[in-house]
C-alpha positions in Angstrom: 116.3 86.9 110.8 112.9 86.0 110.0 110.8 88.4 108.0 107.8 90.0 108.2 104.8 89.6 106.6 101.6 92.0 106.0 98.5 90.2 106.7 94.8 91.6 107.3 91.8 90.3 109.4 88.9 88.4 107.4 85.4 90.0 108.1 85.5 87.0 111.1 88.3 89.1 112.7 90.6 86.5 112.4 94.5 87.2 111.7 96.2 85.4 109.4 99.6 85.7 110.0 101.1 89.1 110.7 100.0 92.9 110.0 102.4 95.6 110.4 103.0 96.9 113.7 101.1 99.7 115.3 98.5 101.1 112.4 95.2 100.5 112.4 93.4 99.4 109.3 90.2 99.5 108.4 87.9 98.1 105.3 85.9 100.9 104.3 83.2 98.6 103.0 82.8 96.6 106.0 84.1 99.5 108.4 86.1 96.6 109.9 90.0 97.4 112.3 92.6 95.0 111.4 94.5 95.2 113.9 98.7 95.4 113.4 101.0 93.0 114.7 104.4 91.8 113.0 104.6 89.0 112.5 107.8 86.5 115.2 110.9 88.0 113.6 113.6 87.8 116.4 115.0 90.9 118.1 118.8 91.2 117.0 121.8 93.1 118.0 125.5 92.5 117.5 125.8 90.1 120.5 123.6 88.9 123.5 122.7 92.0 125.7 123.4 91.2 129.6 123.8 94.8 131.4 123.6 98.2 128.8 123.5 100.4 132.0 126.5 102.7 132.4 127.5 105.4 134.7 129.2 107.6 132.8 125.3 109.5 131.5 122.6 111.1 132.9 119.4 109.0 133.3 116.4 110.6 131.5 114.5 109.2 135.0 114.4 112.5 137.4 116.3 110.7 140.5 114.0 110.5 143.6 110.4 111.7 142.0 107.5 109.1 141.0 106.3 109.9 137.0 104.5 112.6 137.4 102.3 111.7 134.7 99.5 115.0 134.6 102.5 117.1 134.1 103.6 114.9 131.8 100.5 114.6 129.1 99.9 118.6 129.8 102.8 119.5 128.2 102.9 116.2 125.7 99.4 115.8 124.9 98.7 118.6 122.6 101.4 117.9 119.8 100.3 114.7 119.3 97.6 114.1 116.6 95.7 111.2 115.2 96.6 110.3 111.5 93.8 109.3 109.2 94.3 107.9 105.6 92.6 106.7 102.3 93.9 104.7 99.9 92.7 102.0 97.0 92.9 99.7 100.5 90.6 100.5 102.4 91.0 103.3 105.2 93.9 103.1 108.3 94.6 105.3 111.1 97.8 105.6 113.0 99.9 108.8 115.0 101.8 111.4 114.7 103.6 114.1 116.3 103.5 118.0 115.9 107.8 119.1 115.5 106.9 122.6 114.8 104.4 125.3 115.2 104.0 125.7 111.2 102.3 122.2 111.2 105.1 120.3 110.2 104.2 116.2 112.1 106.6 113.5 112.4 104.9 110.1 111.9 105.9 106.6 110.7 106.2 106.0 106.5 104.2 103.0 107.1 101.4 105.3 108.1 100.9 106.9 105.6 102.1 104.3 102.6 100.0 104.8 99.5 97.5 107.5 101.3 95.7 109.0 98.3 93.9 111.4 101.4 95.6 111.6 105.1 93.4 114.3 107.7 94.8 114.9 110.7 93.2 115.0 114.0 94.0 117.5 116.8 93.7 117.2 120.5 91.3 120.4 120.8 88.9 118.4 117.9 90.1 120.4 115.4 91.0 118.6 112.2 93.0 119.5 108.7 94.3 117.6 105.2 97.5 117.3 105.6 100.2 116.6 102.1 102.9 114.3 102.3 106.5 116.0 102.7 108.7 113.3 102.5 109.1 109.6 103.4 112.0 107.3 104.1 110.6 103.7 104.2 113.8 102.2 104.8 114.0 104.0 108.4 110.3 104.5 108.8 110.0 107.8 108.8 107.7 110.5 107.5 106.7 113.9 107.5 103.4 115.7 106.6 102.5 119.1 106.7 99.0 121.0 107.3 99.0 124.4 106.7 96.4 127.4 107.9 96.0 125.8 111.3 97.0 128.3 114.5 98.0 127.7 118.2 99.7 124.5 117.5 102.4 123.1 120.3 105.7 121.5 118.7 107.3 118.7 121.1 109.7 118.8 122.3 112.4 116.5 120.8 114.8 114.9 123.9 117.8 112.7 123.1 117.5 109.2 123.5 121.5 108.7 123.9 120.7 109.4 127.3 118.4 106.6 128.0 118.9 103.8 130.3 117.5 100.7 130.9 114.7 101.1 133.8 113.8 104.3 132.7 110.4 105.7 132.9 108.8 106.4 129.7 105.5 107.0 128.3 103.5 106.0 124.8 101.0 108.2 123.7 98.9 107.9 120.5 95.9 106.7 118.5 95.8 103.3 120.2 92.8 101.3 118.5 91.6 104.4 116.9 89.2 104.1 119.5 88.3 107.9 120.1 89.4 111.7 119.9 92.1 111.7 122.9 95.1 110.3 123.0 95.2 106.6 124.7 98.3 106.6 127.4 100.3 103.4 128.9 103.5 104.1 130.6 106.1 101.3 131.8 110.2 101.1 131.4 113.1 100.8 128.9 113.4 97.5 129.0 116.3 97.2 126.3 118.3 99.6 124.2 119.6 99.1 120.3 117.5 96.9 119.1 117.0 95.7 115.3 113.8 94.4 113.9 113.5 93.3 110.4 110.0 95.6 109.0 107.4 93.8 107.0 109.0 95.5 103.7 112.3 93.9 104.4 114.4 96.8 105.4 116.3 96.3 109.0 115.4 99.2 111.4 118.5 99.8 114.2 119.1 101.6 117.0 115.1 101.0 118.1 114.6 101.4 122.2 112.3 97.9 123.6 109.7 99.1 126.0 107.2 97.4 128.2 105.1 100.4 127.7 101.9 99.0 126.0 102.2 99.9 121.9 99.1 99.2 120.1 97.6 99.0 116.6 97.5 102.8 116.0 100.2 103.9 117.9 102.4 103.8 115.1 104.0 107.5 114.6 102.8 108.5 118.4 106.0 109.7 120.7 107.7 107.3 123.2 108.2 110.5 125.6 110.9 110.2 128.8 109.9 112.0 132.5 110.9 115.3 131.3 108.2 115.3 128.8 110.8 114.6 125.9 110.4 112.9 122.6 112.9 110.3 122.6 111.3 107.8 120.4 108.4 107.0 117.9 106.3 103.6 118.3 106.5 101.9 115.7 106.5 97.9 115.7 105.0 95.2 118.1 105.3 91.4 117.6 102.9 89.2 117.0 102.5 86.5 120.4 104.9 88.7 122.6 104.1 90.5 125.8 104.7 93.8 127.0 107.2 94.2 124.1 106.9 97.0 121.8 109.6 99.4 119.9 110.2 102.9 118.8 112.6 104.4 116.7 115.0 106.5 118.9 114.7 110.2 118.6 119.0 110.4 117.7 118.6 107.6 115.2 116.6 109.7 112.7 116.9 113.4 113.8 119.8 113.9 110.5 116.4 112.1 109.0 113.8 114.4 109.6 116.1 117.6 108.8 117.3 116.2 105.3 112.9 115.8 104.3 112.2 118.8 105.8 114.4 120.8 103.9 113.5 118.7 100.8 117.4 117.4 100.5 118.3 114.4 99.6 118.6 111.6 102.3 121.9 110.1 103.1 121.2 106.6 104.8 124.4 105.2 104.7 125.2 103.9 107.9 128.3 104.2 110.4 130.8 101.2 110.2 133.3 100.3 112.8 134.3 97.3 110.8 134.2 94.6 113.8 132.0 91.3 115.1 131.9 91.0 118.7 130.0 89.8 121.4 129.3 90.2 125.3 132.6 89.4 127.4 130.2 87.6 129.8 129.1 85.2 127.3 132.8 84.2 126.9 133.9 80.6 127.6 137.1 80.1 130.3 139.5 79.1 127.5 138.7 82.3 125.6 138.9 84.3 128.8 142.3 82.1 129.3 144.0 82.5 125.8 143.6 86.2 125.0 144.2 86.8 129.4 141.2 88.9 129.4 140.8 90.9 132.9 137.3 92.4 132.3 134.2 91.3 133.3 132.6 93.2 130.8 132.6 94.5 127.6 132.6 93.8 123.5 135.3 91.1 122.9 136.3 91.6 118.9 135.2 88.5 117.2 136.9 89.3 113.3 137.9 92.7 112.1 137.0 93.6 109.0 139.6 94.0 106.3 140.6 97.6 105.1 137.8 98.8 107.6 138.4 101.8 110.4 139.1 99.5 112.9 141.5 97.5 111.1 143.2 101.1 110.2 143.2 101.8 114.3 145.4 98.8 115.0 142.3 96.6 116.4 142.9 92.9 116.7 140.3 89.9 116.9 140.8 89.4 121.1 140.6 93.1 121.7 137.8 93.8 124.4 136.4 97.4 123.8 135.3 99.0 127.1 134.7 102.6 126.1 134.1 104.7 123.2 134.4 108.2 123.6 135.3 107.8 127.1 131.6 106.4 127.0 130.9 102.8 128.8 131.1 99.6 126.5 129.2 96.7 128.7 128.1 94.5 125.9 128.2 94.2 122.4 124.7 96.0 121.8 126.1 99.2 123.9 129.3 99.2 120.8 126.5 99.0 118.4 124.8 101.8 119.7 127.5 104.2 120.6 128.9 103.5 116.6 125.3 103.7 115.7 125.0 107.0 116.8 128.0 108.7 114.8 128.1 109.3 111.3 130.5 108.0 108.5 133.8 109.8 108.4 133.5 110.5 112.3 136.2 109.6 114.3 135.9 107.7 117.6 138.3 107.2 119.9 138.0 103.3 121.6 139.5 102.2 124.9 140.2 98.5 124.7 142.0 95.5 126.8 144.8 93.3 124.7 146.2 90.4 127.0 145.4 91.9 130.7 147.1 95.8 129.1 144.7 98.8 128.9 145.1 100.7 125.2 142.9 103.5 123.2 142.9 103.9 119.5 141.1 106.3 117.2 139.2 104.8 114.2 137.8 106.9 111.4 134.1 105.1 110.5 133.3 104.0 107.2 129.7 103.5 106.0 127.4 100.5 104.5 
């Protein structure tokens, strides 16, 4: 995977090669935005993604009603702020999003990297300083506090898990920095567990791929579902693409924002199944022919990883996963996602096809 690279635009407002994705910077001197792109890492997940719909969840779409979009920016709009920094760089501006009513604001780490001053911006014009809590720059997160400030609205935090692809969602933040409300685009889910390699080098998982226009300075704003739920926080787009951006999802760092909140220390080891696979329908007829797989769908177990949980469950390279927790596997990104959502030490129990002859296993997940 390619990586990123930070870049800024010369007093010409040219771009030289890639800025980080949705923050807004600005030369104090010159007063100039340099506006964030990444720079063309490719999108990866554990196999090609061909269908990660499944039937066995709830759609975060309410069936039947067109986005009701007022509703949904009356009940959003005022927990979402506009993030301001200093720094030895220059000035940048980005989003964040209010989690509870004591002024505690979830918001990207990129954000607010290096701040030596951050004010935040509210939607009644209020404004505040605001002091760094905590960051996690390896999963992007952030949380900064103000304090003395009444009335505020906390979001409210959905689950992503229960996304699909063609929901409606909704991206609200400080796009452009270009005034004091919140710029809206709306549009779909156009893929689910992504990974995108950041500008710092760390690989960010689980992300949720919108068409739902992210900007320079909507980094740190919500990705919000129908309901009005926070089920994600922009975070990245990529330079030359179109109607592609990404936002963490809301699941994927929730353990996150608790552990910084409570000033503990962060645990970011990862869940590990211990397998390679890829999407059944990518499959050639003599693979489909030697291990005399039935399914049309599905993550077919490439190599097993030695001494791993799946290993200790009795899974065998040829093994097609189809569920996991009686949860739909359609594609190698949907395992990725379902294991991405445990924690080491869980256990999972995986429904799988070996030579035509339906099995189920339970694996105990390590960690990376």
């Amino acid at each position: 995977m390619p990586d990123a690279t930070y870049a800024v635009t010369s007093k010409s407002g040219s771009i030289r090669s890639a800025l980080i994705g949705a923050l807004v910077g600005a030369v104090v001197a010159g007063l100039l935005v340099a506006a964030g792109l990444w720079d063309r890492p490719v999108a990866t997940t554990t196999g090609a993604i061909t269908n990660v719909t499944t039937q066995s969840r709830p759609t975060a779409t309410i069936p039947g009603k067109s986005l009701d979009l007022r509703s949904i920016l009356d009940k959003v709009g005022p927990s979402v702020v506009s993030i301001h920094t200093g720094s030895s760089r220059g000035e940048a501006a980005g989003s964040g999003v209010i989690i509870n009513k004591d002024g505690l604001i979830l918001t990207n780490a990129h954000v607010i990297e290096g701040a030596s001053a951050i004010n935040v911006e509210f939607i009644d014009g209020r404004s505040a300083q605001a002091t760094l809590v905590g960051a996690v720059e390896a999963r992007d997160v952030a949380l900064i506090k103000v304090e003395g400030v009444s009335g505020l609205k906390a979001a409210d935090l959905g689950s992503s898990s229960d996304l699909q692809v063609g929901d409606d969602v909704v991206a609200i933040g400080n796009a452009l920095n270009l005034g004091d409300t919140p710029s809206v685009t709306t549009g779909i889910v156009s893929a689910l567990g992504r990974s995108l390699q950041s500008p710092t080098g760390y690989l960010l998982t689980a992300l949720i791929q919108t068409d739902a226009a992210i900007n320079p300075g909507n980094s740190g704003g919500p990705l919000v579902n129908s309901a009005g739920q926070v089920v994600g926080i922009n975070t990245a787009i990529l330079a030359d693409a179109q109607n592609i951006g990404f936002s963490l999802s809301i699941d994927s760092i929730k353990s996150i924002i608790e552990d910084v909140a409570a000033g503990r220390e962060v645990n970011l080891e990862r869940p590990l199944l211990g397998v390679e696979s890829l999407d059944v329908a990518y499959l050639d007829s003599q693979v489909i022919s030697r291990f005399e797989i039935d399914v049309t769908s599905g993550a077919f177990i490439q190599r097993v990883t030695a001494d791993s949980g799946a290993e200790k469950a009795g899974l065998q390279a040829g093994d097609v996963v189809t569920e996991v927790d009686g949860r739909s596997i359609r594609s190698a990104s949907d395992l990725t996602k379902r294991i991405g959502e445990k924690k080491p030490g869980d256990k999972v129990e995986i429904s799988f096809e070996r030579s035509g002859k339906s099995k189920t296993a339970t694996a105990t997940l390590g960690g990376q």
